[in-house]
C-alpha positions as MATLAB code, in Angstrom:
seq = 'XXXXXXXXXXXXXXXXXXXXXXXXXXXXXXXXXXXXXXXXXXXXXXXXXXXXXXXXXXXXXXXXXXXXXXXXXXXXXXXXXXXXXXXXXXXXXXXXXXXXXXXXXXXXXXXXXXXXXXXXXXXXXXXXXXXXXXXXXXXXXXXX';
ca = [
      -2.287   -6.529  -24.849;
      -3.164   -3.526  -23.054;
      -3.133   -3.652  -19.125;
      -6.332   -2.054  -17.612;
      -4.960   -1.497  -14.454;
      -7.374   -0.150  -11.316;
      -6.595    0.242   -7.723;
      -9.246    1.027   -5.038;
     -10.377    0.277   -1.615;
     -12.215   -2.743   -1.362;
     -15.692   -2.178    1.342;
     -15.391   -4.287    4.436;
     -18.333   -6.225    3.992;
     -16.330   -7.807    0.649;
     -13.837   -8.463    2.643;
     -14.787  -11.909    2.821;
     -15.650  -12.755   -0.575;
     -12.331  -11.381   -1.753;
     -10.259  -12.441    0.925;
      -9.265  -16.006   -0.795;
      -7.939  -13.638   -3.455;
      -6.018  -10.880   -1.858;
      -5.486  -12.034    1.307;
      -2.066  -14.063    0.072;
      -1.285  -10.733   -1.510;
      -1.342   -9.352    1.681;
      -0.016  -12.182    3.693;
       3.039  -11.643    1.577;
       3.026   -7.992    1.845;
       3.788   -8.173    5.889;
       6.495  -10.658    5.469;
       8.365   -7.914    4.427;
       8.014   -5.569    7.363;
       8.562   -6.981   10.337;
       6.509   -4.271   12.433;
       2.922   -5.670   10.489;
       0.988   -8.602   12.023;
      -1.830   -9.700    9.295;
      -4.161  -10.116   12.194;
      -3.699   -6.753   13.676;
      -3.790   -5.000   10.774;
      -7.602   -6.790    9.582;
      -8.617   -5.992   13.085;
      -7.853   -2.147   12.453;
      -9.413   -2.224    8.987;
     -12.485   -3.722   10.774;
     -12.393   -1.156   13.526;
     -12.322    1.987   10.591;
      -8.427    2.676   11.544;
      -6.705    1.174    8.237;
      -8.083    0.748    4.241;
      -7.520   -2.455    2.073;
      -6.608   -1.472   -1.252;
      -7.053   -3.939   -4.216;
      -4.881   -3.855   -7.429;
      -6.763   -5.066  -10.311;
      -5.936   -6.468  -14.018;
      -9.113   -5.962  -15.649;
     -11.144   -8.395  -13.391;
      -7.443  -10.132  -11.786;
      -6.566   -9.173   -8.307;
      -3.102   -8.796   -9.035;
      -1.599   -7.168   -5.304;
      -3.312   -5.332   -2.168;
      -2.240   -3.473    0.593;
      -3.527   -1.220    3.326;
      -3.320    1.971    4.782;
      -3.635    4.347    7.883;
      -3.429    7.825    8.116;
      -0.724    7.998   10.611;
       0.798   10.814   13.178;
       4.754   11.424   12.633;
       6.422   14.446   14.402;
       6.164   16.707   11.274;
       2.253   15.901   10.730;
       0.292   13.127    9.387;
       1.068   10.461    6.540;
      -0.402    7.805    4.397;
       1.366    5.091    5.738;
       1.065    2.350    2.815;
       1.894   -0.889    4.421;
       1.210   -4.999    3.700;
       1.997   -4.516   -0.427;
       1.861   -7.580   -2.054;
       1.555   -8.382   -5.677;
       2.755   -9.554   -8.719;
       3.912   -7.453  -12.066;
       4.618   -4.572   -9.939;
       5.841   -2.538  -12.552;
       2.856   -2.288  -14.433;
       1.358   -0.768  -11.820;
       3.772    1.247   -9.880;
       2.822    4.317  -11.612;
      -0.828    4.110  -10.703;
      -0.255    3.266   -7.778;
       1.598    6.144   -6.793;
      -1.565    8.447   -8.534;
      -3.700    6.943   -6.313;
      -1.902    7.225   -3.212;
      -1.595   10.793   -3.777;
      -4.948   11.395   -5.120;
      -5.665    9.653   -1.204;
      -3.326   12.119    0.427;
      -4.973   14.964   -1.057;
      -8.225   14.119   -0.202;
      -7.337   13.759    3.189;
      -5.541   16.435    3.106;
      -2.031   14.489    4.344;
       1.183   15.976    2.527;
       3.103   12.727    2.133;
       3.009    9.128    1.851;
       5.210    7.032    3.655;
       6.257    3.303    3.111;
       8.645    0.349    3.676;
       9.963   -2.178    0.824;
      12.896   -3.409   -1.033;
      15.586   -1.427   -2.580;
      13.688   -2.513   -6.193;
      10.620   -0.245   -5.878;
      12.389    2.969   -6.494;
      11.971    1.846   -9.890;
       8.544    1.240   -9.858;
       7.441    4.159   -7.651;
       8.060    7.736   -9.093;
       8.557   10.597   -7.068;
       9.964    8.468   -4.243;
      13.117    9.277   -1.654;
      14.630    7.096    0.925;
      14.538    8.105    3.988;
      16.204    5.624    6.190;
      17.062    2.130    5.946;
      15.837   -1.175    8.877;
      18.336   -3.666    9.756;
      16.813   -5.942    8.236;
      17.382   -4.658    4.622;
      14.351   -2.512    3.871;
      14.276    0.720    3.062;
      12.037    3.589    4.733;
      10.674    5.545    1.560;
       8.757    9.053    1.520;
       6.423   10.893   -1.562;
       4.834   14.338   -1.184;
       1.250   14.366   -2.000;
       1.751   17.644   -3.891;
];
């Protein structure tokens, strides 16, 4: 069987609707970092500050996540954050196309994110760049 694998924003006013399907997707996204509070993060998504990004199987929800544009010292990033899912490596690889087709459009050179040691094999193009107490590891793509 052939995955048809598509990942896009989902509009706020869905939100609700699709909430009983991603939401525990994205519930167990922020379990892994620490720094996101579920609650926070819908409230910037409704105030236009952070995305929600749907990972679909055909018609499945199969993971979400969100994202800001962020300010670091050396410019601005995608920060990817919340990721939850299952069968992530059948869609790593998109994934990663359509966080950098993002980047570009907003013209932001890299993407940054937070996750297990595990996803450099799903992610390609990806470098750590630092590592949390807790375990997790800081990760970095260029857009280019």
């Amino acid at each position: 069987m052939t995955e048809n694998i598509a990942i896009g924003q989902l509009p706020l006013d869905l939100l609700p609707a699709a909430w009983p399907y991603i939401g525990p997707y994205l519930i167990e996204g922020a379990k892994v970092d620490p720094d996101v509070n579920i609650e926070e993060a819908i409230k910037d998504v409704q105030e236009g500050r952070a995305r929600i990004w749907v990972i679909l199987d055909g018609d499945t929800p199969i993971g979400a996540f969100l994202t800001a544009i962020v300010l670091l010292s050396e410019g601005e990033a995608v920060d990817v954050y919340g990721l939850g899912g299952k069968s992530i490596l059948k869609w790593g690889r998109h994934i990663t196309q359509a966080m950098i087709a993002y980047a570009q459009v907003n013209r932001v050179e890299k993407i940054i994110f937070k996750g297990r040691k595990a996803l450099q094999r799903a992610y390609p193009g990806i470098r750590v760049i630092g590592r949390e107490d807790d375990g997790t590891y800081l990760y970095e793509r260029r857009a280019a």
